[in-house]
N, C-alpha and C positions, 0 to 999 in steps of 0.2 A: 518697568514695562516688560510686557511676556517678549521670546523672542518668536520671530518667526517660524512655519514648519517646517520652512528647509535648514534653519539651523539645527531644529530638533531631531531631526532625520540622518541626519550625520552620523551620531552617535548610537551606536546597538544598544547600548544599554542605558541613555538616558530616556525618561520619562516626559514626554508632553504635560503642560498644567493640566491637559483632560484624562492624564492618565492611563496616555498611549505610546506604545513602541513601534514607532512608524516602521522600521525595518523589518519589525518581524509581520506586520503588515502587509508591507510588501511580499515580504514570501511567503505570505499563505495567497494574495494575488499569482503571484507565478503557481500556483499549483492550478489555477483554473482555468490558465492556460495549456496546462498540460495532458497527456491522454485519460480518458474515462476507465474508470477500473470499477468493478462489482464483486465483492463478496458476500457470499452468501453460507449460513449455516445448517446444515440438514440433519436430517434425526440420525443418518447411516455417518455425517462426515463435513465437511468444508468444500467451498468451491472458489475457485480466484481468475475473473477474469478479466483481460485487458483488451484497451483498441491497441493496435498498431499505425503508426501514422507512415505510413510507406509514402516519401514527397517526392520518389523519383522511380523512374522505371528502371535505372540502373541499379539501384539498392538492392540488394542481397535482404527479402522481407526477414531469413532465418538469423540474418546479426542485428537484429532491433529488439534486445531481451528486456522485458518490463516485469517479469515473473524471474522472482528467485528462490530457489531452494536454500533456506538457514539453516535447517537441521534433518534429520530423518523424516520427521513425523511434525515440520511446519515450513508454510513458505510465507513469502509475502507477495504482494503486486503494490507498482508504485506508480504516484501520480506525480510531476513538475520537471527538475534538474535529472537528470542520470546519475551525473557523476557525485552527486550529495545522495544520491539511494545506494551508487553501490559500496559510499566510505559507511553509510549507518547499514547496510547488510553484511559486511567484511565486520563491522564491530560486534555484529549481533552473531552472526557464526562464531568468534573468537569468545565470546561470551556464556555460547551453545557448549562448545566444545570441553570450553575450559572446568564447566560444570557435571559434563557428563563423565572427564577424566577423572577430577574429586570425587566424584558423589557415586560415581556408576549406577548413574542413571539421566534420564531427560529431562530437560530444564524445561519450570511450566511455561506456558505460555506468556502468560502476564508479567512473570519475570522476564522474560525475553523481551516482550513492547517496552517494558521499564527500563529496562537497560539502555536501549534505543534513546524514549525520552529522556534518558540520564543525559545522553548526549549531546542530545537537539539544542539544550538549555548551556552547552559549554563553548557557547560563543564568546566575544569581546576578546576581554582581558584571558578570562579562564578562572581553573581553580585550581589551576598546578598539576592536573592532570598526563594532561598532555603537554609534552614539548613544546608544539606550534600548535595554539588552539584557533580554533575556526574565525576567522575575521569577521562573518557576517552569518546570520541565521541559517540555516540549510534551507533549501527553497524547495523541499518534496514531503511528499505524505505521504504513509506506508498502510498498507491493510495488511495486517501479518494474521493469517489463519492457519489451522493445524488441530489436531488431535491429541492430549494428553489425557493424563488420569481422572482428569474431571468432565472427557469429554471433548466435545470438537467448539471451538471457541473460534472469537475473528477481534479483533483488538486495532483500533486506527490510533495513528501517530502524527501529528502537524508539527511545524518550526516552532511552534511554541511549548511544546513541550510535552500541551495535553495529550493525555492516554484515557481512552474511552474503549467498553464492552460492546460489541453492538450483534446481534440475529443477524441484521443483513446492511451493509454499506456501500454506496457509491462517491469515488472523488473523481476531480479530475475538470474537464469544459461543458461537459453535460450531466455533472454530478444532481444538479438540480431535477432536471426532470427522468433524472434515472433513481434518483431517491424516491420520490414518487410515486413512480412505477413499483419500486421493491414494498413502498408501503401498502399497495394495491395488493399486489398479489400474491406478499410472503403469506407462508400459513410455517407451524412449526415443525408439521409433520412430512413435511417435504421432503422426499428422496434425493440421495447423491443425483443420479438420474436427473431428473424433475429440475434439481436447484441448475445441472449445467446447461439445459435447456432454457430455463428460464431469463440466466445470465446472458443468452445470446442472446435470446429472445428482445432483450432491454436493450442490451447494446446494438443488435440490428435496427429497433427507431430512432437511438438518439446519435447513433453513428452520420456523419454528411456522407461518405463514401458506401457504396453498397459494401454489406458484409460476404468476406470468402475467407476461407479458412489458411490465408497469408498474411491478412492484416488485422487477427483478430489471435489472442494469448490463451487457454487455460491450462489450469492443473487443479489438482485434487489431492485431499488425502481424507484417507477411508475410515472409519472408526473399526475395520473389520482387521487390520495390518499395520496401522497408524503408518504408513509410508507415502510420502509425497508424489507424485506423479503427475507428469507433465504430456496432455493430449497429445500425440503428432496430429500432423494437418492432415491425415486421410480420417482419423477419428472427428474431429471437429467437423470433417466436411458430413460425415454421416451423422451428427446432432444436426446441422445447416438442412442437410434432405428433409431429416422427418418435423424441421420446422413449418 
């Protein structure tokens, strides 16, 4: 006789007889509880943006970072846990880094989400890697976008491992009807401009709170300088005007 799902659910890395890993499950659940992020690809560059979920009036909206800079010329934005984006961003910089020191030069992009996913998947036991490897699946999804030699690329990351290519993505509690929207109205030939207008544009419908340029994330990097760049809030707020 099969056992139960919560006996199955115990275990990270056993198998259900359907075929399933209820843990890693669970943490692609916990991402959709988490804030809504959009990236987007443009003919000039990348765009990453994020909500901010400010739950108190005391919070400090400028220590709530959901956008990270990994390398010169890529960032990511993150949707679920924090503190499991900022152990897979610290890997993916050491990763960045350790690459650019060898080789003298920048690591592609897809190597970098790769690396990531290398990681994602070193839960349970482990593979010897790491000292103390991760007890339980990372419970966050990364949009790592940026500009290399091939061009400005966006690459998503889940607890399960997968690494997918994508033009334009949304995750996060209203990734659904922000997906949507990107399928509506991406076109390819969309300007840096255009893509971070657009990004607010989505995130101010699927946002519950009215959007202001304190509870709301971007940055960019340009195919013009390949360097990341993080809007401040009086730039955001003049995207919000000519919305």
């Amino acid at each position: 006789m099969f056992a139960t799902k919560n006996e199955y659910d115990r275990g990270v890395n056993t198998f259900s007889p359907e075929g399933r890993l209820f843990q890693v499950e669970y943490a692609l659940e916990a991402i959709k509880l988490g804030s809504t992020s959009i990236g987007i690809t443009c003919q000039d560059g990348v765009v990453l943006a994020v909500e901010r979920r400010v739950t108190s009036k005391l919070i400090e909206p400028s220590s709530i970072e959901k956008i990270f800079e990994i390398d010169s010329h890529v960032g990511c934005a993150m949707s679920g846990i924090l503190a499991d984006a900022r152990t897979l961003v610290d890997h993916a910089r050491a990763e960045a880094q350790n690459h650019r020191f060898t080789y003298l030069e920048e690591m592609l992009l897809q190597s970098i989400a790769q690396s990531v996913c290398d990681l994602s998947l070193n839960f349970g036991e482990g593979d010897g890697s790491q000292k103390k490897p991760m007890s339980r699946p990372y419970g966050v999804s990364l949009l790592i976008g940026g500009v290399d030699k091939n061009g400005p690329a966006l690459f998503t990351t889940d607890p399960s491992g997968t690494l997918f290519k994508y033009k334009a993505k949304a995750i996060g509690s209203a990734a659904e009807g922000a997906q949507t929207m990107l399928q509506e109205e991406f076109k390819t030939d969309l300007s840096l401009e255009d893509g971070v207008k657009m990004a607010l544009r989505i995130l101010k419908q699927v946002m519950e709170e009215a959007i202001t340029s304190q509870n709301v994330e971007v940055a960019v990097v340009s195919t013009q300088d390949k360097i990341f760049r993080r809007l401040t809030p009086s730039g955001v707020e003049e995207y919000l005007t000519s919305l």
